[in-house]
DRENDO-1510 file (C-alpha; in Angstrom, 1 decimal, always signed):
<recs>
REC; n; res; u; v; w
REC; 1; UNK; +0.0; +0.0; +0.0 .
REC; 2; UNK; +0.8; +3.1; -0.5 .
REC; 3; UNK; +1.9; +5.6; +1.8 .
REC; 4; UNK; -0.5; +8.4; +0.6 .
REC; 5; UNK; -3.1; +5.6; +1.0 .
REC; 6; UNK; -2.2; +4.9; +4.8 .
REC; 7; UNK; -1.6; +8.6; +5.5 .
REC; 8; UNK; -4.2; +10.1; +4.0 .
REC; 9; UNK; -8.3; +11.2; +4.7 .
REC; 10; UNK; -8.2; +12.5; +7.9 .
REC; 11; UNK; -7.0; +15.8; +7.1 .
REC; 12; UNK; -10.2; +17.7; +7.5 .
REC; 13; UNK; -10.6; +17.6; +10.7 .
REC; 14; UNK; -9.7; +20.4; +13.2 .
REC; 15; UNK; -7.6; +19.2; +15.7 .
REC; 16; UNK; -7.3; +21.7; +18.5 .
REC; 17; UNK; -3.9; +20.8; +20.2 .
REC; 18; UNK; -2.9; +21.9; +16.8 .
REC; 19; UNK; -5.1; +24.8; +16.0 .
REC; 20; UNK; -2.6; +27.2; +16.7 .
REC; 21; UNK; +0.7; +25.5; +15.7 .
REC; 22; UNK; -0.9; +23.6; +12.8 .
REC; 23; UNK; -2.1; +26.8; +11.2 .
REC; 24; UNK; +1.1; +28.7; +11.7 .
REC; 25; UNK; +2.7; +26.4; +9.4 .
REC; 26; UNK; +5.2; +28.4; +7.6 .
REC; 27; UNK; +5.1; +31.9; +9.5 .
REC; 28; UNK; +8.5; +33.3; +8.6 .
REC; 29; UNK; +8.9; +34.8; +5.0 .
REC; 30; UNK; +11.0; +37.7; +6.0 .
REC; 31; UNK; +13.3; +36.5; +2.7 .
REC; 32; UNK; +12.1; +35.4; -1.2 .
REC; 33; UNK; +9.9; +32.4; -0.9 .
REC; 34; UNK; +11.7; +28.9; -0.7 .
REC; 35; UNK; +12.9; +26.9; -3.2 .
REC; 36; UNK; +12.9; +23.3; -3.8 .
REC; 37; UNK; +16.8; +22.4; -3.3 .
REC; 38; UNK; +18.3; +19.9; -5.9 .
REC; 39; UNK; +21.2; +18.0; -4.4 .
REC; 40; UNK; +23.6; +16.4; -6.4 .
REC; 41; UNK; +25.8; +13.0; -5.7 .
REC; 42; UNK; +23.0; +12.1; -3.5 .
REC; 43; UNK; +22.5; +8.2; -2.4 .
REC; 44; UNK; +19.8; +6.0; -1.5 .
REC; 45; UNK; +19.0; +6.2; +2.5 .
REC; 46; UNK; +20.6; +3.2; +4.3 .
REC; 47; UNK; +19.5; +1.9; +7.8 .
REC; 48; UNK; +23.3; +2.1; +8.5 .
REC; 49; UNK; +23.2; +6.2; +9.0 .
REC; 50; UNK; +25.2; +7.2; +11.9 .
REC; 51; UNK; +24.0; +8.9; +14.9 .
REC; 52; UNK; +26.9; +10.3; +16.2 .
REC; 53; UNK; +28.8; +13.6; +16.6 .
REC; 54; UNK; +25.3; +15.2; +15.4 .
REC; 55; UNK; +25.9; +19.1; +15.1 .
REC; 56; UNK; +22.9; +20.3; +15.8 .
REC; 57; UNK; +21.6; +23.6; +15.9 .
REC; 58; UNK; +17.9; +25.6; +16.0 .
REC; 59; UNK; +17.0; +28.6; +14.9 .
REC; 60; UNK; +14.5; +30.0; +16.6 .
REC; 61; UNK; +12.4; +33.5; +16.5 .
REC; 62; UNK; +9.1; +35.6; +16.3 .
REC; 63; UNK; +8.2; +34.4; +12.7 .
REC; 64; UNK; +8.1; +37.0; +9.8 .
REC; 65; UNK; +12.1; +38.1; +11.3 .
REC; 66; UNK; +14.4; +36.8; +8.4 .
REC; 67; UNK; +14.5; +33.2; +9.2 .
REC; 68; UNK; +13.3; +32.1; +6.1 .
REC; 69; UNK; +15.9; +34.1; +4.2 .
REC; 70; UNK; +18.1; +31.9; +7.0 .
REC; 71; UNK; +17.1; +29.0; +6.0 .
REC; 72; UNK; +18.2; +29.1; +2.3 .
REC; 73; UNK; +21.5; +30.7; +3.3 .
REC; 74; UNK; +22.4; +27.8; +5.7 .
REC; 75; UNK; +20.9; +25.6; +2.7 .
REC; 76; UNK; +23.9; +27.0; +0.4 .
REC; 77; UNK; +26.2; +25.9; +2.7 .
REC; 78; UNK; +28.3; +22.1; +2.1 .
REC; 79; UNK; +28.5; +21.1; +5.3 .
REC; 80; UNK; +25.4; +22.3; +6.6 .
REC; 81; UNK; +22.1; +19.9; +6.0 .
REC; 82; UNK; +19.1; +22.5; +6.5 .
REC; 83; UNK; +15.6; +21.2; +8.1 .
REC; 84; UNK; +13.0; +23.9; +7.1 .
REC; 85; UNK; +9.8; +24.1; +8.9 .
REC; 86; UNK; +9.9; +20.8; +10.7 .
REC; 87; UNK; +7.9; +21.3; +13.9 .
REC; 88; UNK; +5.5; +23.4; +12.2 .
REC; 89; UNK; +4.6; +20.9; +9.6 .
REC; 90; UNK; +4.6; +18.3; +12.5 .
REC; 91; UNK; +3.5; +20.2; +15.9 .
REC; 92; UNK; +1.8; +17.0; +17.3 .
REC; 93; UNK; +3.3; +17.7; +21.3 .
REC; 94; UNK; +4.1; +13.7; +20.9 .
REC; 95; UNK; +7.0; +14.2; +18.9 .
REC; 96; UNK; +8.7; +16.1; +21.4 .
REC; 97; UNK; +7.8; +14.2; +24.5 .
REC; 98; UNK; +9.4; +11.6; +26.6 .
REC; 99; UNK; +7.0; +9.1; +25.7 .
REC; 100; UNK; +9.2; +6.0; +23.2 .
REC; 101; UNK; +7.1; +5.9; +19.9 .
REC; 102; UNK; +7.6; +2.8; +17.4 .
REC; 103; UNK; +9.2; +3.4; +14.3 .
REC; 104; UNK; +5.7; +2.9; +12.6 .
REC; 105; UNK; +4.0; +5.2; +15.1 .
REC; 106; UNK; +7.2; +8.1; +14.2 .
REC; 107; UNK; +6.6; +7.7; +11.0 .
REC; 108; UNK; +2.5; +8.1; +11.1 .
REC; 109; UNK; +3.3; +12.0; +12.6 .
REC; 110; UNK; +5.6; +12.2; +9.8 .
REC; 111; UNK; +3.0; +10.9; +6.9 .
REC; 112; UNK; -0.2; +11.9; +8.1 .
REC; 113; UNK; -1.5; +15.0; +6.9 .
REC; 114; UNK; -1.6; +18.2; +8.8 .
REC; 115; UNK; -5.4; +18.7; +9.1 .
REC; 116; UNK; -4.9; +22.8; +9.3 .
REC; 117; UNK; -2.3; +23.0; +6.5 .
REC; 118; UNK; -4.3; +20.4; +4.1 .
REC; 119; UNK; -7.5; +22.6; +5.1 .
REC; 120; UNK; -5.3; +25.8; +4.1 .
REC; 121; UNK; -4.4; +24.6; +0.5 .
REC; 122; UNK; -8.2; +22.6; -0.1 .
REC; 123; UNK; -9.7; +26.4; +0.5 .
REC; 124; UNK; -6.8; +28.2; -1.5 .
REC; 125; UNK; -5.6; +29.9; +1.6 .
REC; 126; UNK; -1.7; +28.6; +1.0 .
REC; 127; UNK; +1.3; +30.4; +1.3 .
REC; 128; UNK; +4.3; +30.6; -0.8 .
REC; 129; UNK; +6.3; +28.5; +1.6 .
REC; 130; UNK; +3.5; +25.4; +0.8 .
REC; 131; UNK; +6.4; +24.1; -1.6 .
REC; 132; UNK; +4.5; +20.8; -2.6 .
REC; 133; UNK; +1.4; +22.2; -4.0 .
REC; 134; UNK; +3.7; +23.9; -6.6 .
REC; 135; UNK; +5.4; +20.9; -7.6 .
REC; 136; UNK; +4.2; +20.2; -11.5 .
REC; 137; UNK; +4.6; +16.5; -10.9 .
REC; 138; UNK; +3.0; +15.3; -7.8 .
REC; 139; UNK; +1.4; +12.0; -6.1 .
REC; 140; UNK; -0.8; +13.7; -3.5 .
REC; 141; UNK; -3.5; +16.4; -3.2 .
REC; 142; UNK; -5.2; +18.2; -0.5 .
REC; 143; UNK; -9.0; +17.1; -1.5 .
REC; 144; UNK; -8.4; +13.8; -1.9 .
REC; 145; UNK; -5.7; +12.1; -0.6 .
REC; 146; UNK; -4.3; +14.7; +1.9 .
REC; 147; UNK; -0.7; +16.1; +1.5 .
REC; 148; UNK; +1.7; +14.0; +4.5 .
REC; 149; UNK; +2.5; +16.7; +7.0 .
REC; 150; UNK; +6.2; +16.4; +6.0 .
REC; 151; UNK; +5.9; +16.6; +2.2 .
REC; 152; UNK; +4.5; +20.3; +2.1 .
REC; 153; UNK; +7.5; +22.1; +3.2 .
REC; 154; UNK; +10.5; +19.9; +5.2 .
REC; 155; UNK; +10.7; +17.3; +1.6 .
REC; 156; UNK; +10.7; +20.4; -0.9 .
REC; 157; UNK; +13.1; +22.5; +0.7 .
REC; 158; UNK; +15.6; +19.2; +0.3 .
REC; 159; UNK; +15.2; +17.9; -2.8 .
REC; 160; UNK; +12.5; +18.1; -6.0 .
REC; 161; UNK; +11.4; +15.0; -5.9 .
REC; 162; UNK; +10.2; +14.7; -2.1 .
REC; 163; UNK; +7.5; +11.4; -3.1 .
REC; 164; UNK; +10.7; +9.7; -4.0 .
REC; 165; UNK; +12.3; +10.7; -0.8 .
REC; 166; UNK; +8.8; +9.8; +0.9 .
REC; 167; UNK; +9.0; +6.4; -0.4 .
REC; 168; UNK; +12.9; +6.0; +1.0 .
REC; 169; UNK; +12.5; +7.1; +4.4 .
REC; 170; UNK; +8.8; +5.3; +4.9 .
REC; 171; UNK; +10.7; +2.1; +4.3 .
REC; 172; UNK; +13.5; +3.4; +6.9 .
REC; 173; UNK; +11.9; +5.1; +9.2 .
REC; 174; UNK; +9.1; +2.4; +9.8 .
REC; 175; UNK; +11.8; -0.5; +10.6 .
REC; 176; UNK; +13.1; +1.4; +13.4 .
REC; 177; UNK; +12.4; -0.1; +17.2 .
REC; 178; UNK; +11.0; +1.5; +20.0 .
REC; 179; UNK; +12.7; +4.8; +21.5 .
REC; 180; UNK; +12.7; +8.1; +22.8 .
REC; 181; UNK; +11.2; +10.6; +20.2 .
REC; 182; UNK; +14.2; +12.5; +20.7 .
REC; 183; UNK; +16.5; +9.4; +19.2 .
REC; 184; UNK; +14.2; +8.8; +16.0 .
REC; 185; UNK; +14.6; +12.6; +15.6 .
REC; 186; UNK; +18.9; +12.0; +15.5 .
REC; 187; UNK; +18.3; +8.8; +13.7 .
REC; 188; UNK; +16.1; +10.8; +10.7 .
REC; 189; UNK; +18.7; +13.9; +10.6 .
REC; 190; UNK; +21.2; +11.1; +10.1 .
REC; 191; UNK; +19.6; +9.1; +7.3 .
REC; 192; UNK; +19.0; +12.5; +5.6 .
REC; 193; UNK; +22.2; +13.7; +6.1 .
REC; 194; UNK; +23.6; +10.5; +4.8 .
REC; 195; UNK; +21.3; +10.8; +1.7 .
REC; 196; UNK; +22.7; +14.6; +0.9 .
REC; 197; UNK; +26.2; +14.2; +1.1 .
REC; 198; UNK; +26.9; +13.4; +4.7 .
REC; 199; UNK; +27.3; +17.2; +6.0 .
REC; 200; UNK; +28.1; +17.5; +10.0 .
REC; 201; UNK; +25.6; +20.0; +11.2 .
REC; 202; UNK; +22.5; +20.3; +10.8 .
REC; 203; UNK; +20.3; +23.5; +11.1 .
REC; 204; UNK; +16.2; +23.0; +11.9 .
REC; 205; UNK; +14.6; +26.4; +11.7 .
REC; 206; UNK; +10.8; +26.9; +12.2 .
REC; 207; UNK; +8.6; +30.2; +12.2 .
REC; 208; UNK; +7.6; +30.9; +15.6 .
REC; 209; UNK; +9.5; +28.5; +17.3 .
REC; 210; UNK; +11.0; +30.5; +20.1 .
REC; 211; UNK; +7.9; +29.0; +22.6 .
REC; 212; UNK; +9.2; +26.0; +22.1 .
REC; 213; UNK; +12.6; +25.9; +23.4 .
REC; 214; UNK; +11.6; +24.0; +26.4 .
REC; 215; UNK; +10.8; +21.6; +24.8 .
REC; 216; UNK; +13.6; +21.3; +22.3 .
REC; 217; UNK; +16.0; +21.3; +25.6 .
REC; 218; UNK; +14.4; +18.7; +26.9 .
REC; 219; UNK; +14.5; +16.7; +23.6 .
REC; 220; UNK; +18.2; +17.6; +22.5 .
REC; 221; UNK; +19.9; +18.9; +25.7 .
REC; 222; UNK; +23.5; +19.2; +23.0 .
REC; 223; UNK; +21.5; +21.3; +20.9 .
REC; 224; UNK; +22.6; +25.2; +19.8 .
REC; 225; UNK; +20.6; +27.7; +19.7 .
REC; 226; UNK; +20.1; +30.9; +17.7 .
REC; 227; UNK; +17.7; +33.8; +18.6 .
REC; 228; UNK; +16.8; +35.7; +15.0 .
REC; 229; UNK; +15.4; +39.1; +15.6 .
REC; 230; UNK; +14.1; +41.5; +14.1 .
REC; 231; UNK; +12.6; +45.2; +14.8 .
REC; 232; UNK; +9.3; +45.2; +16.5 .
REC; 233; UNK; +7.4; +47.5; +14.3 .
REC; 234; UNK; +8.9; +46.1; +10.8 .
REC; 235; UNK; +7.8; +42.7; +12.4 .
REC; 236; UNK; +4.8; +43.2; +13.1 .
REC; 237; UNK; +3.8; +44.9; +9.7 .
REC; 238; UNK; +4.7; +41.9; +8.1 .
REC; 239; UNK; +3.2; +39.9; +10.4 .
REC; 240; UNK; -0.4; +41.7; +9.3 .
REC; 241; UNK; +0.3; +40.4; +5.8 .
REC; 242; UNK; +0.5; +37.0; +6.3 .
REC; 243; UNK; -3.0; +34.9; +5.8 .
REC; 244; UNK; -1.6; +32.5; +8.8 .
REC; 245; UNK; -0.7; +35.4; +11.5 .
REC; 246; UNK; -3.6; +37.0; +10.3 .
REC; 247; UNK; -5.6; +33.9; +12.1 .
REC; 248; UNK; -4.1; +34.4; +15.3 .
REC; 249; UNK; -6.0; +37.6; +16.3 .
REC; 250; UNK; -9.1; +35.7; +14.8 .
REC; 251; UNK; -8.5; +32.8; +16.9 .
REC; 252; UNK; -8.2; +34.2; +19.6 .
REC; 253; UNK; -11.4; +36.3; +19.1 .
REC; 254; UNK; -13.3; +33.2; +18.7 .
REC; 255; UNK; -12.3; +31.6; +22.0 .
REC; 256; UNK; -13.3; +35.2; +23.8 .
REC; 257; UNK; -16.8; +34.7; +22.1 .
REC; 258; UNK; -17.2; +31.1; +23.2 .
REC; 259; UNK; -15.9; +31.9; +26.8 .
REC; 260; UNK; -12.8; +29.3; +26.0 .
REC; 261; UNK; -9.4; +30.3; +27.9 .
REC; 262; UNK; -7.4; +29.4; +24.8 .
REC; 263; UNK; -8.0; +28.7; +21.3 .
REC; 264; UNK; -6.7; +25.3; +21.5 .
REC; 265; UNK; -9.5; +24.3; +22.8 .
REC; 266; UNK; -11.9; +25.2; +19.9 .
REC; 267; UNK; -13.5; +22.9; +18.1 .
REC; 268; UNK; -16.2; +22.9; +14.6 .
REC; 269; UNK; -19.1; +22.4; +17.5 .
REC; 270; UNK; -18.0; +25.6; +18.6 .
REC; 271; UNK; -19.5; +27.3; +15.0 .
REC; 272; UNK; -22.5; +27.9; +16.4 .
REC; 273; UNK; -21.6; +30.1; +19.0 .
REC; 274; UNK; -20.0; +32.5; +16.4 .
REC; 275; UNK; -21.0; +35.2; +14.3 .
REC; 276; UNK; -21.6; +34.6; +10.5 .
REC; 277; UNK; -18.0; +36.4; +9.9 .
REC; 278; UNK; -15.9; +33.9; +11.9 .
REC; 279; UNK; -18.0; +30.5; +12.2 .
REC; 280; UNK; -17.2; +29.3; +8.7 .
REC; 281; UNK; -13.3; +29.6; +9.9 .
REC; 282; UNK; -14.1; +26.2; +11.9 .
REC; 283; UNK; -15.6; +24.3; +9.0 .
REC; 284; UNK; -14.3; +22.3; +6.2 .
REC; 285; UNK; -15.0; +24.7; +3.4 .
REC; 286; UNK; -14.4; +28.5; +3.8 .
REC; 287; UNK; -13.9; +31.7; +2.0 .
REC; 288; UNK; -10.1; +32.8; +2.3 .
REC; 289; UNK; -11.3; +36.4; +1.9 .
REC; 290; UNK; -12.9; +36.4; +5.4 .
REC; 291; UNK; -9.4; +36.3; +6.9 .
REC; 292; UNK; -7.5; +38.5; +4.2 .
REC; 293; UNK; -9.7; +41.3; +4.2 .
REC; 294; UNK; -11.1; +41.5; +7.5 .
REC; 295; UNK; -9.7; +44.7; +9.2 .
REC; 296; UNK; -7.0; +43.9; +12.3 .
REC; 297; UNK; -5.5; +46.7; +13.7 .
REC; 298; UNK; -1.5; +46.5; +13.2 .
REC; 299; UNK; -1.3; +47.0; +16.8 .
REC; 300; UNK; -2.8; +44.0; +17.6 .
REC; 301; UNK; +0.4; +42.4; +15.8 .
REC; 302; UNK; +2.6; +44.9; +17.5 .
REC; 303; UNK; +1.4; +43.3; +20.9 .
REC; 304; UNK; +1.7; +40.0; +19.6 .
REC; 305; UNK; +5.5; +40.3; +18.8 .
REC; 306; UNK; +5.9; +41.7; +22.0 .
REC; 307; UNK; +4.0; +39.0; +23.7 .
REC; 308; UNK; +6.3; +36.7; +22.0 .
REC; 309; UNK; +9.7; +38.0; +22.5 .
REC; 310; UNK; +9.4; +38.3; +26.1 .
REC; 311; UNK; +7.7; +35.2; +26.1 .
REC; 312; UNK; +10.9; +33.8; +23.9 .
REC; 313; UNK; +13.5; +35.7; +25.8 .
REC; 314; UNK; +12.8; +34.2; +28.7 .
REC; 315; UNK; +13.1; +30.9; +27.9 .
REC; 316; UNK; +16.0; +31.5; +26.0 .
REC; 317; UNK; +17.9; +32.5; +29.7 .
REC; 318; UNK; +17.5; +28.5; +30.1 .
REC; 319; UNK; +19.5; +28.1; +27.9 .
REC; 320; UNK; +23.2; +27.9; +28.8 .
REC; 321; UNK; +25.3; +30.9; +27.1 .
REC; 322; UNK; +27.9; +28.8; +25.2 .
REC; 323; UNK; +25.0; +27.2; +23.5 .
REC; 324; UNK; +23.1; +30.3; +22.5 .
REC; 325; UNK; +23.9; +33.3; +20.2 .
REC; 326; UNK; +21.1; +36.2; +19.1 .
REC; 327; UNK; +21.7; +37.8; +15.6 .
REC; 328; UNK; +19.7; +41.1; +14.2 .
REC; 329; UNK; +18.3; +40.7; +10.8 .
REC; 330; UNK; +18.8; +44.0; +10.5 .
REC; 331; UNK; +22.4; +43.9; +11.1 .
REC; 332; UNK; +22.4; +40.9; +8.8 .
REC; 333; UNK; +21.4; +43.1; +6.4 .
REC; 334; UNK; +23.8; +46.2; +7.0 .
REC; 335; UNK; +26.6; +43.6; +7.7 .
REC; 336; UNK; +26.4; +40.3; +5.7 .
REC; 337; UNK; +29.5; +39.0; +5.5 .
REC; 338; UNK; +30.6; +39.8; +9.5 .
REC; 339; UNK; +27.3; +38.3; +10.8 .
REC; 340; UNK; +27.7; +35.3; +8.4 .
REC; 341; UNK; +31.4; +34.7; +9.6 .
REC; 342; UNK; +29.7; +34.9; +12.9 .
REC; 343; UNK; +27.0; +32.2; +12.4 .
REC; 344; UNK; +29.3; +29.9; +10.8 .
REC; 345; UNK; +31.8; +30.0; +14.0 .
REC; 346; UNK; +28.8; +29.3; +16.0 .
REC; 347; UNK; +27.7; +26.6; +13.7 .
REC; 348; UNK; +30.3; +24.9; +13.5 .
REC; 349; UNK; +31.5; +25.1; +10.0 .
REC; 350; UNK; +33.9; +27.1; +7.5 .
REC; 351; UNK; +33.3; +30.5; +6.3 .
REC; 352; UNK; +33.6; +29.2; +3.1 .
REC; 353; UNK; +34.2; +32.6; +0.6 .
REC; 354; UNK; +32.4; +31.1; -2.2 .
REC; 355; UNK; +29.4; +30.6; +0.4 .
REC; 356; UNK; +29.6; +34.0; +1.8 .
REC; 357; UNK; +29.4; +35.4; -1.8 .
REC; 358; UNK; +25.6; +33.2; -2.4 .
REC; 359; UNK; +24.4; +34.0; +1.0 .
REC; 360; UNK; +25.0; +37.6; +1.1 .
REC; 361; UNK; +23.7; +38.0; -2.7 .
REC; 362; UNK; +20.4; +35.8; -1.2 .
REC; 363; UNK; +19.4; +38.9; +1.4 .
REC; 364; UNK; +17.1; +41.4; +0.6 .
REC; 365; UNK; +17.7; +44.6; +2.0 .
REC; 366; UNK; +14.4; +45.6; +0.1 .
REC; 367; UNK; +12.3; +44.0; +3.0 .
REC; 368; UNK; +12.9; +46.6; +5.6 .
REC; 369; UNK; +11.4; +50.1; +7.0 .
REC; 370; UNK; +7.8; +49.1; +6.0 .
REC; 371; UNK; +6.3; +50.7; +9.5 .
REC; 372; UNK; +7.9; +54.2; +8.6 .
REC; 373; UNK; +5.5; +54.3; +5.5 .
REC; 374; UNK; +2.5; +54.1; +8.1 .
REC; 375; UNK; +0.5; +57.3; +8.8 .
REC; 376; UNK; +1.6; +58.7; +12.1 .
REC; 377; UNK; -1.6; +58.0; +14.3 .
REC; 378; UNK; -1.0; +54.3; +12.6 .
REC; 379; UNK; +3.1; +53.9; +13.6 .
REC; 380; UNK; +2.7; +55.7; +17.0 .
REC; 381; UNK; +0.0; +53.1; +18.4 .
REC; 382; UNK; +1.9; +50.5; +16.6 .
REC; 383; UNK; +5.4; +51.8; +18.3 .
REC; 384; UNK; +3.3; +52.1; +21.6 .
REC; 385; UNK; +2.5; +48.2; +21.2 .
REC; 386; UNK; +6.0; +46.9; +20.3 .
REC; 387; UNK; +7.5; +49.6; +23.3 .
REC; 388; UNK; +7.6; +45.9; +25.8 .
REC; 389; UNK; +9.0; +43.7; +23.4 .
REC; 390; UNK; +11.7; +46.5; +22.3 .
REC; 391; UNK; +12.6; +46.8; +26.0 .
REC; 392; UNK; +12.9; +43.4; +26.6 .
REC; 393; UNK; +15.7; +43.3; +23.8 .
REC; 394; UNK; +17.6; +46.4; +24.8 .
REC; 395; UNK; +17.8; +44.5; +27.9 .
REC; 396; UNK; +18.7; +40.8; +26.5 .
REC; 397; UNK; +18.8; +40.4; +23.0 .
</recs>
């Protein structure tokens, strides 16, 4: 059988341990939109990958701060395998627990489809970072046999032919034994990193993943960690332009009306306790227009960046300094090639000058100073609701 045939139906449900997460599914697009990566030499998977000496770094931030333009320069880099959108595709809290999974019950959280990102594409509400639906040649679809949750973005961003890399790890992954998810984690960076050229490090980066660092410690205690920033305002601007950040506000104006304490806890019963401008949101079929033109006020998203990076930050301070670093996407910008010497040190790899030369051509320094073309009345509330967040970084970055 195939795996689209074990993996998919089920994707039109709402799940709510995953209404948040799962719609947030590719939140950082700060840089151009990804690209499928074609890697050459590559060889089959074998169940003899090592798990050893595993480099392994996270870049974690706000979403809508540059990572995205990260992820594609760490992609560019030899040595570095990059993981793109991992535990947004797959935010099940399982895969991060303590709880040993089988190697068939890994791979189902792998395969199975995302039932917030499959909803997003069946209603045309994607994003350009949904790689797979772009593909001209592909084996699933969202209306019938539901997209696996690590097809959309993670498979794409590696190679352009992810069914074929489907197929290899599905008859890996699902011969593995019992364990921590933690060590099916290592043992899948290592059978792709054996697959692309055996590089030491690798580098998973996921849009609003800075809440998560807990649990990533717990999971990967050797792990490295880099805080990607960017300024409040400029943030948050973005942030208003993206269908999936757009939701949160929406979400959360949901739970208020059905007197939940979050919106993980909605569910499609809960439609009928909403207004004709937001039930729909909780179905199977709805208008993407209700989300993209409904009028937010930015500084709702200026308090939600600051709600984060405080949030963030102070997780972060668990983290022990020599396994941390923060980096400014602005300063990125203004200084490429110091900053990437930087990350590279921290990563673990060479400088190479050949790669310093793609990466810094790769940023945009077009993508900045969007909040100064605001009116005033619209900048100062919106510099009034990033004022905590800015604080917080003046003070720990």
């Amino acid at each position: 059988m195939k795996v689209g045939q074990r993996c998919g139906g089920g994707g039109d449900r709402l799940a709510p341990h995953s209404v948040l997460l799962g719609v947030f599914h590719q939140l950082d697009t700060t840089g151009s939109p990804g690209q499928p990566m074609v890697s050459n030499g590559v060889r089959p998977i074998g169940r003899k990958a090592r798990v050893v000496n595993q480099n392994l770094t996270f870049i974690v931030g706000t979403g809508r701060c540059g990572s995205t333009a990260m992820s594609q320069v760490v992609n560019l880099h030899p040595d570095v395998l990059s993981i793109s959108e991992l535990f947004a595709s797959i935010p099940d809290p399982e895969v991060l627990s303590e709880t040993p999974l089988s190697g068939p019950e890994f791979w189902g959280y792998l395969c199975r489809p995302n039932p917030v990102t499959n909803s997003m594409i069946k209603n045309g509400a994607t994003t350009p970072e949904f790689l797979y639906p772009r593909l001209p040649k592909r084996r699933y679809d969202a209306e019938t046999t539901g997209i696996p949750a690590i097809s959309v973005m993670v498979l794409p961003h590696l190679t352009d032919d992810p069914d074929a890399l489907l197929d290899e790890l599905e008859s890996v992954v699902t011969a593995w034994p019992t364990r921590a998810p933690a060590d099916h984690w290592r043992a899948l960076f290592a059978a792709l990193a054996a697959r692309f050229g055996d590089p030491g490090t690798v580098v998973e980066r996921t849009g609003l993943s800075i809440g998560r660092v807990p649990e990533m410690r717990r999971c990967f205690p050797e792990a490295r960690f880099v805080h990607l920033y960017r300024e409040g305002p400029d943030c948050a601007v973005s942030m208003s332009r993206h269908y999936s950040f757009r939701m949160i506000p929406l979400l959360r104006e949901m739970a208020d009306h059905c007197g939940l304490d979050s919106p993980y806890q909605l569910t499609p019963a809960h439609a009928a306790q909403l207004p004709p401008d937001l039930a729909p949101l909780l179905a199977d079929r709805y208008d993407p227009a209700l989300v993209t033109e409904r009028h937010i006020p930015l500084a709702e998203f200026g308090t939600l960046w600051s709600e984060t990076i405080i949030d963030g930050l102070a997780k972060l301070e668990e983290v022990p300094d020599s396994l941390r670093t923060a980096m400014s996407f602005e300063t990125l910008l203004d200084e490429p090639e110091k900053e990437l010497v930087r990350l590279a040190e921290f990563l673990g790899v060479e400088p190479l000058p050949a790669w310093l030369d793609a990466a810094t051509a790769l940023l945009d320094s077009g993508r900045r100073g969007n909040a100064l073309k605001l009116s005033e009345e619209e900048r100062a509330a919106l510099l009034d609701a990033c004022a905590p967040g800015t604080r917080a970084l003046a003070t720990h970055p």
